[in-house]
C-alpha positions in Angstrom: 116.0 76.3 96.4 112.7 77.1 97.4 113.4 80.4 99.1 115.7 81.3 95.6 112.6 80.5 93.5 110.1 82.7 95.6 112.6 85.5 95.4 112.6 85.6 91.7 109.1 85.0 90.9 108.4 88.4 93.4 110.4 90.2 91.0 109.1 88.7 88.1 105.1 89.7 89.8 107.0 93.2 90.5 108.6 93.6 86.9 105.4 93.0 85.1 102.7 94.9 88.3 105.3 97.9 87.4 104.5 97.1 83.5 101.1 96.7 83.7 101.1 100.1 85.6 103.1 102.2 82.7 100.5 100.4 80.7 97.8 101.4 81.7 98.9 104.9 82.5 99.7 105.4 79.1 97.1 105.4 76.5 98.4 103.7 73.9 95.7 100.6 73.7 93.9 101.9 71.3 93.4 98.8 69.1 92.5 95.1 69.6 96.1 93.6 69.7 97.5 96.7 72.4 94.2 95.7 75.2 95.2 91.5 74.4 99.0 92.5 75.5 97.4 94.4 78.5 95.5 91.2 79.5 97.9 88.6 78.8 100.4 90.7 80.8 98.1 90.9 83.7 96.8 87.3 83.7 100.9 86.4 83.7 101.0 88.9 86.6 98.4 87.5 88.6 99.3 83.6 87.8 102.9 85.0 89.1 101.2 86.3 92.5 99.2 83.0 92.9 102.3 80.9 92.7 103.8 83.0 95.1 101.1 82.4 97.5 101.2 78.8 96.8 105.4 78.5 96.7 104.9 80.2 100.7 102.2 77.7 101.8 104.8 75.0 100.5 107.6 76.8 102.1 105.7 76.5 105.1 104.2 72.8 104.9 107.9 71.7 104.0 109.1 73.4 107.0 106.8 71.7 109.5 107.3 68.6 107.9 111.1 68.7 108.6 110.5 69.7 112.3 107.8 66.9 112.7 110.2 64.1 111.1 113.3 65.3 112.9 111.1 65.6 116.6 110.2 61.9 115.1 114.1 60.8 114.3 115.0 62.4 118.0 112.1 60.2 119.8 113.4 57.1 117.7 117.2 58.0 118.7 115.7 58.2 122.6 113.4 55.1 122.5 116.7 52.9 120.8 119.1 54.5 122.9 117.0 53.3 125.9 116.5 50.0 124.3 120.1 49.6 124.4 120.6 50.7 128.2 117.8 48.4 129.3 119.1 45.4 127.2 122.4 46.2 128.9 121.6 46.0 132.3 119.5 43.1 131.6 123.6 41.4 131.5 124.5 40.9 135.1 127.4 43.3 134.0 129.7 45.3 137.0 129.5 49.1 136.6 133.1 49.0 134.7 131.4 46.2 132.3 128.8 48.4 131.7 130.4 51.4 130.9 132.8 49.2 128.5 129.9 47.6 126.7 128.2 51.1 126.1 131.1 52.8 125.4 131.9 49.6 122.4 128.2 49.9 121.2 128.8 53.5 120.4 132.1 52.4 118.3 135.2 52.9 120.4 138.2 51.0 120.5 139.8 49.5 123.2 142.3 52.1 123.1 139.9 54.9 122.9 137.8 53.3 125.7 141.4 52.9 128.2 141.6 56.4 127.4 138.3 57.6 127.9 138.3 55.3 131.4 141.6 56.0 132.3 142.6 52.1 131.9 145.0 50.2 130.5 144.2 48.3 126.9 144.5 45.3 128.7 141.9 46.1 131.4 139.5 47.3 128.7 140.3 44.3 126.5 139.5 41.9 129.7 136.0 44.3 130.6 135.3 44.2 127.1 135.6 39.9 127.2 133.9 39.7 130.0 130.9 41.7 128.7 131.2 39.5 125.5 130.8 36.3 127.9 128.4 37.3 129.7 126.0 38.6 127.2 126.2 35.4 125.5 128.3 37.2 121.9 131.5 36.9 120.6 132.0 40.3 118.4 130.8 44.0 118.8 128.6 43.3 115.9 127.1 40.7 117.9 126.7 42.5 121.0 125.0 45.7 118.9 122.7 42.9 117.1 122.1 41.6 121.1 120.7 45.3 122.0 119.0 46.2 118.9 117.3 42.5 118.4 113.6 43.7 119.6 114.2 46.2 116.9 115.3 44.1 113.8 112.5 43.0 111.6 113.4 39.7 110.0 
């Protein structure tokens, strides 16, 4: 929106530059009234320019903004993605476990993990109780809550 606003306020500055050109080319301020139109074109002209120059600093300031908060969001996504590896491995947990309890934080089903494992249901049902048990939870609510708990403000 930005971008489509700075577009048309240069052709606005362009429309009335071209005016105030033809203007003042021509010689037809002769009286009080004609040289006021000249100025009050040209202060609209140059209050145009300035916002352009202000609309591209903002541009410019929104842009680094965005890349600082999503270089922020990524380091976040890293650090709690690491906080749920650690607190993971912190469950005496077999490889299999482990790879059933990460694969359940991240949302899967049991069927979706047998796939993705090349398991039965049953085997992933049995890894995923066994992670439960061990970790002390009873749901996959409680198991992300278990891995995110240094995290949660309360």
């Amino acid at each position: 929106m930005a971008r489509l606003t700075f577009v048309v306020l240069a052709g606005c500055s362009v429309f009335f530059a071209l005016d105030v050109a033809v203007d003042l080319g021509g010689s037809r301020y002769v009286d009080a009234m004609g040289w006021i139109h000249l100025l009050v074109e040209t202060a609209a002209t140059l209050g145009i320019i300035g916002a352009l120059f202000l609309l591209r600093d903002y541009i410019r300031l929104s842009q680094a903004r965005e890349a600082s908060l999503e270089a922020s969001l990524e380091q976040m996504r890293l650090g709690l993605n690491q906080l749920i590896v650690d607190r993971v491995n912190e469950v005496s947990l077999t490889p299999a476990e482990r790879e059933v309890a990460l694969l359940t934080i991240k949302g899967y089903s049991l069927a979706e993990i047998a796939s993705v494992r090349g398991t039965s249901e049953g085997t992933a049902k049995a890894q995923a109780h066994a992670v439960y048990q061990k970790s002390g939870v009873s749901s996959r609510a409680e198991l992300i809550l278990y891995c995110i708990d240094d995290v949660v403000v309360g």
